[in-house]
C-alpha positions as CSV (number, residue, x, y, z in Angstrom):
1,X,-16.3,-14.2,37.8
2,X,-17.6,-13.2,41.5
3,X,-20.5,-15.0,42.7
4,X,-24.1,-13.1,42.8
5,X,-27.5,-13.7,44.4
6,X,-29.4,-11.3,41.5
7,X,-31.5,-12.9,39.2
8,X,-31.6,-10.7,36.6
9,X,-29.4,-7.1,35.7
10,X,-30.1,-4.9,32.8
11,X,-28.1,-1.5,32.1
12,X,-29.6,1.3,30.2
13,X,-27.5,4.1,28.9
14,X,-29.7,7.2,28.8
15,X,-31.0,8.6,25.5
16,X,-28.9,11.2,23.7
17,X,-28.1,14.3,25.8
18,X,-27.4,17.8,24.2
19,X,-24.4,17.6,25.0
20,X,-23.6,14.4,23.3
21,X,-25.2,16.1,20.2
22,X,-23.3,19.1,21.1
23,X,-20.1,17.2,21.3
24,X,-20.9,15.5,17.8
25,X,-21.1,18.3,15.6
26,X,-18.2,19.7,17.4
27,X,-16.5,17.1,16.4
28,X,-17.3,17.2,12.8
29,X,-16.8,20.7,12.6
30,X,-13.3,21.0,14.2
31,X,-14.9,23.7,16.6
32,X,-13.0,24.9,19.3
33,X,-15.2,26.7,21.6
34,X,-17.2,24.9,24.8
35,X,-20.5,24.1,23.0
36,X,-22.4,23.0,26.6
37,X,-22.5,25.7,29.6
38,X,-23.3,24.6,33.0
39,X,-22.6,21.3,34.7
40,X,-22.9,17.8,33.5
41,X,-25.3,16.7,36.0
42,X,-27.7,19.2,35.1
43,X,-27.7,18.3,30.7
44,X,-30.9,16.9,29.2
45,X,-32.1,15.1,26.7
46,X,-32.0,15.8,23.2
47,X,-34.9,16.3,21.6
48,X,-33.5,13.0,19.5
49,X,-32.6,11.2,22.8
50,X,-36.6,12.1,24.3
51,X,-37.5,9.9,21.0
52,X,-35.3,7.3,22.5
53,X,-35.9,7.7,26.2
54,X,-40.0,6.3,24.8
55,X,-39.1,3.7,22.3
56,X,-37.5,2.4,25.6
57,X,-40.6,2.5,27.5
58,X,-42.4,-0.7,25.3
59,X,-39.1,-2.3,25.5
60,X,-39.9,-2.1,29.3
61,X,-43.4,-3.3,29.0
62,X,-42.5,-6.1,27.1
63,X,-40.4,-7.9,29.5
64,X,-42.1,-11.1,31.3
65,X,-41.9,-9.2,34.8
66,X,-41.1,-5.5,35.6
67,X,-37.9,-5.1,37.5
68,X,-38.4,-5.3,41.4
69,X,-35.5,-2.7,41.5
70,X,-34.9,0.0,39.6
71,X,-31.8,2.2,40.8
72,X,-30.7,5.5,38.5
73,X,-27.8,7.9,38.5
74,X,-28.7,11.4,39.4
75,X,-28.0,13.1,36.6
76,X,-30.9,14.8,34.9
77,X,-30.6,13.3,31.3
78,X,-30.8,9.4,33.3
79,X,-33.9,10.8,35.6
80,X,-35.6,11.7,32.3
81,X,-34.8,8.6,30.3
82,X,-36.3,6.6,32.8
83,X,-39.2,8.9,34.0
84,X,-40.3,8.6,30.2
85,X,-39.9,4.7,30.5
86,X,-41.9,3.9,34.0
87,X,-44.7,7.0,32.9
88,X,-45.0,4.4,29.3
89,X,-45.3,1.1,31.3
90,X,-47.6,2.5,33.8
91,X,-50.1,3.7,31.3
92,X,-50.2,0.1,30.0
93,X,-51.3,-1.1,33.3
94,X,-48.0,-2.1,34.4
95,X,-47.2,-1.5,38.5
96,X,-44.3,0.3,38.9
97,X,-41.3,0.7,41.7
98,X,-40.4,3.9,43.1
99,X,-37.0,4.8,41.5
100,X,-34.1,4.9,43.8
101,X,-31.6,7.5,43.2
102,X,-27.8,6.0,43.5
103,X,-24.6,9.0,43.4
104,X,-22.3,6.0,42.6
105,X,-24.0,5.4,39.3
106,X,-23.1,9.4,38.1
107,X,-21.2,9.5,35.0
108,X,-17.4,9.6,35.0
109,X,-16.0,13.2,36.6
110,X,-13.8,15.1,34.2
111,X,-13.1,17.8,36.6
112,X,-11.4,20.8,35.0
113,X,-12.2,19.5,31.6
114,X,-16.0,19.0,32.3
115,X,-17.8,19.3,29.3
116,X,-14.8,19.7,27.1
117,X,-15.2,18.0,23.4
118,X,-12.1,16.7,22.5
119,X,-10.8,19.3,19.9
120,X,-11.7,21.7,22.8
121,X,-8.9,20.2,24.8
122,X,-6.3,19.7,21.7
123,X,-6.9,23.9,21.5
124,X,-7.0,25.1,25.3
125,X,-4.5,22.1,26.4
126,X,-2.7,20.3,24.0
127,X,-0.1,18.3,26.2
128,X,-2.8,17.2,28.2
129,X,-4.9,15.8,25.5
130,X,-1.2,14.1,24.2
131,X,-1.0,12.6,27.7
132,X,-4.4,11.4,27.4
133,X,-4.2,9.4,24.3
134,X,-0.6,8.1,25.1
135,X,-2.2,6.7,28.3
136,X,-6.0,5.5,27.0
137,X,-9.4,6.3,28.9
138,X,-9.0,3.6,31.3
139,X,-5.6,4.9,33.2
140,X,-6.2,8.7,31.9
141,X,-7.1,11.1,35.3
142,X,-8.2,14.4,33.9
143,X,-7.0,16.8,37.1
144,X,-9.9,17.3,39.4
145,X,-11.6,14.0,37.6
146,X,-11.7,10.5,37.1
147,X,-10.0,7.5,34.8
148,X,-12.5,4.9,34.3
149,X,-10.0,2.5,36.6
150,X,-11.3,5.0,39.3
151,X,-15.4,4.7,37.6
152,X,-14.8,0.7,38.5
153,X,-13.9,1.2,42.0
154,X,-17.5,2.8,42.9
155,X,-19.5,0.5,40.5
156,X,-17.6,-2.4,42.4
157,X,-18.6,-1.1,45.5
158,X,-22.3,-0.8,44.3
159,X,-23.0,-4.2,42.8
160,X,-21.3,-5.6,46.4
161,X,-24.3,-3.6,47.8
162,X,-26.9,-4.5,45.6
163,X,-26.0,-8.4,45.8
164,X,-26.4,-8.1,49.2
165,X,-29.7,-5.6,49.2
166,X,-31.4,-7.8,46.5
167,X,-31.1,-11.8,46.7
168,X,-32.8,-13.0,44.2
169,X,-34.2,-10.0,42.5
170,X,-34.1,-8.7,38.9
171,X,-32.8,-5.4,39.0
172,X,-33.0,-2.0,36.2
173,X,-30.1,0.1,36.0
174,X,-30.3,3.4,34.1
175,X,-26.6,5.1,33.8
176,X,-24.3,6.2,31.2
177,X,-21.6,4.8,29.2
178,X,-18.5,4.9,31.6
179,X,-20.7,3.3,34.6
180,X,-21.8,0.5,32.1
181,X,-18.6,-0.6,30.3
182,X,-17.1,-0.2,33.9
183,X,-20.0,-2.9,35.5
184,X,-19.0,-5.1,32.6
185,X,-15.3,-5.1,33.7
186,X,-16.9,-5.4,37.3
187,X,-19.0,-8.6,36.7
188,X,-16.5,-10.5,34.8
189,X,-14.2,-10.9,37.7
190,X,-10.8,-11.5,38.5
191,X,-7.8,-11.5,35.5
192,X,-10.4,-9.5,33.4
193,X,-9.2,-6.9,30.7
194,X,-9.3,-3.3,31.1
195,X,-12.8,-2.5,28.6
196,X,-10.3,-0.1,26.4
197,X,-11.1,-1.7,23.5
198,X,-14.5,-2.7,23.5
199,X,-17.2,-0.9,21.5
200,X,-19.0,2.0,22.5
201,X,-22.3,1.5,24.9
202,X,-24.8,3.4,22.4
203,X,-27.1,6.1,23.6
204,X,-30.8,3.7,25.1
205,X,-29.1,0.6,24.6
206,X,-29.5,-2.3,26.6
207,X,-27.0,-4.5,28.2
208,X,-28.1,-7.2,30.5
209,X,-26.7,-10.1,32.4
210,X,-28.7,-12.8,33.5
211,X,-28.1,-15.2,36.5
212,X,-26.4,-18.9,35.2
213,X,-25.8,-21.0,38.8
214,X,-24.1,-18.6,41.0
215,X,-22.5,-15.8,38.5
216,X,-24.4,-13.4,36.4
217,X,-23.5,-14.3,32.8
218,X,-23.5,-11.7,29.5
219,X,-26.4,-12.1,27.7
220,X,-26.6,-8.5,25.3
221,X,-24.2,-5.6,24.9
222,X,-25.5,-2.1,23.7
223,X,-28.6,-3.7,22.1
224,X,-30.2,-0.9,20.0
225,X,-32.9,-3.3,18.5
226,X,-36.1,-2.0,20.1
227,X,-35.0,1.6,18.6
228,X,-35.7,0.3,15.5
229,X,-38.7,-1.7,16.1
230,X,-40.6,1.0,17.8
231,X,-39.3,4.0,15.9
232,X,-41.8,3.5,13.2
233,X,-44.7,3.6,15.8
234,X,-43.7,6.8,17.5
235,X,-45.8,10.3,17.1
C-alpha cells in the first residue's frame, strides 16, 4: 500500500448520463444501431442522473468540513454533477473551492468503438467483441482506445501529484467508473489484483478512503445510501 500525505479522498461517479440510459435499454432491447451521436465528452446528464447529481449536494453539506480540493474530469456529465453539488452546499451557507478541471480523470477512451453499446459491437464487429471478452476489460485495448491497465497508468500518475500538491488535505474527486475502480487498484499498492471482478461503481455513489498512519485506507465503495435518504425530499 504506497504511502500518502492526504487526509481524506472521496470519489464520486457522476449521475446517470444519457448515454448510460441509452446504453441500458439498448441492452434490453437487443438494439443494434448507435443510440448516442457525438462524442463522449460532450454527454449529459439524464434527466434521472440531474435527480442524482442534487441528492448529492446534501450529502456534501453534511460532511464535518468541505473538501479543501475538489478536482473533476472534463467531461460534461462530471462538470454537471458537481456544478449541481457545490450550487446546493453554497446555498446552505457553505464556502466553496473553485473546481479544478483534471484531463487525467476523463473516462476510459474507447476509440473507434466510442459510444458503442455492446450488442452494437457483437453486430458491426463480432471478432472484436469475442476478443474482448476472451481477454476481460482490464487487458482489453479497443483500437484507437484504452484497457483499464492503461486508465491505471494516468490515475497513478495523478494521485503521485496530488500527494505531493496536497499534504494534509481532504480532497473531492468527481469521475466516472473506470477512473474510480482504477484509483482503487491504485491505492491498494503493490501485488494488488486487477479490479476485474469487483462490483460495479454505481452511477452518484461514493467511495472514499480515509488516512490510517501513513496509507489511505478503504472506508466505502459505491455507497448509494444518501440516494435513498434524500430522494423522498426532492421536488
Amino acid at each position: 500500500m504506497p504511502t500518502s500525505s492526504l487526509a481524506a479522498l472521496w470519489a464520486i461517479r457522476h449521475g446517470q448520463s444519457t448515454a448510460n440510459l441509452a446504453f441500458a435499454e439498448a441492452e434490453r432491447s437487443g438494439a443494434t444501431a448507435l443510440p448516442v451521436a457525438g462524442r463522449d465528452r460532450d454527454v449529459p446528464l439524464s434527466e434521472h442522473g440531474r435527480t442524482q447529481a442534487l441528492a448529492l449536494g446534501p450529502w456534501l453539506s453534511t460532511l464535518p468540513q468541505i473538501p479543501a480540493l475538489i478536482v473533476c474530469s472534463p467531461y460534461t456529465r462530471a462538470r454537471q454533477t458537481w456544478q449541481a453539488m457545490a450550487d446546493h452546499a453554497a446555498a446552505v451557507g457553505h464556502a466553496v473551492p473553485a473546481v479544478l478541471v483534471d484531463e487525467r480523470l476523463r473516462d476510459r477512451e474507447m476509440g473507434v468503438f466510442e459510444l458503442h453499446p455492446p450488442a452494437a459491437l457483437r453486430a458491426r464487429a463480432p471478432e472484436e467483441a469475442e476478443r474482448r471478452a476472451l481477454l476481460g476489460e482490464w487487458f482489453y485495448r479497443p483500437p484507437g482506445g484504452e484497457a483499464l491497465a492503461d486508465v491505471a497508468l494516468r490515475v497513478r500518475d495523478f494521485t503521485a501529484e496530488l500527494d505531493r500538491a496536497a499534504p494534509g488535505q481532504r480532497v473531492l474527486v468527481v469521475a466516472h467508473d473506470a477512473v474510480i475502480l482504477t484509483l482503487r487498484f491504485v491505492l491498494a499498492g503493490l501485488g494488488a489484483p486487477s479490479p476485474e471482478h469487483l462490483p460495479p461503481v454505481p452511477n452518484a455513489s461514493v467511495s472514499s478512503w480515509h488516512r490510517e498512519g501513513q496509507h489511505l485506507v478503504l472506508r466505502h465503495w459505491g455507497d448509494t445510501a444518501h440516494l435513498d435518504q434524500t430522494s423522498r425530499d426532492l421536488p
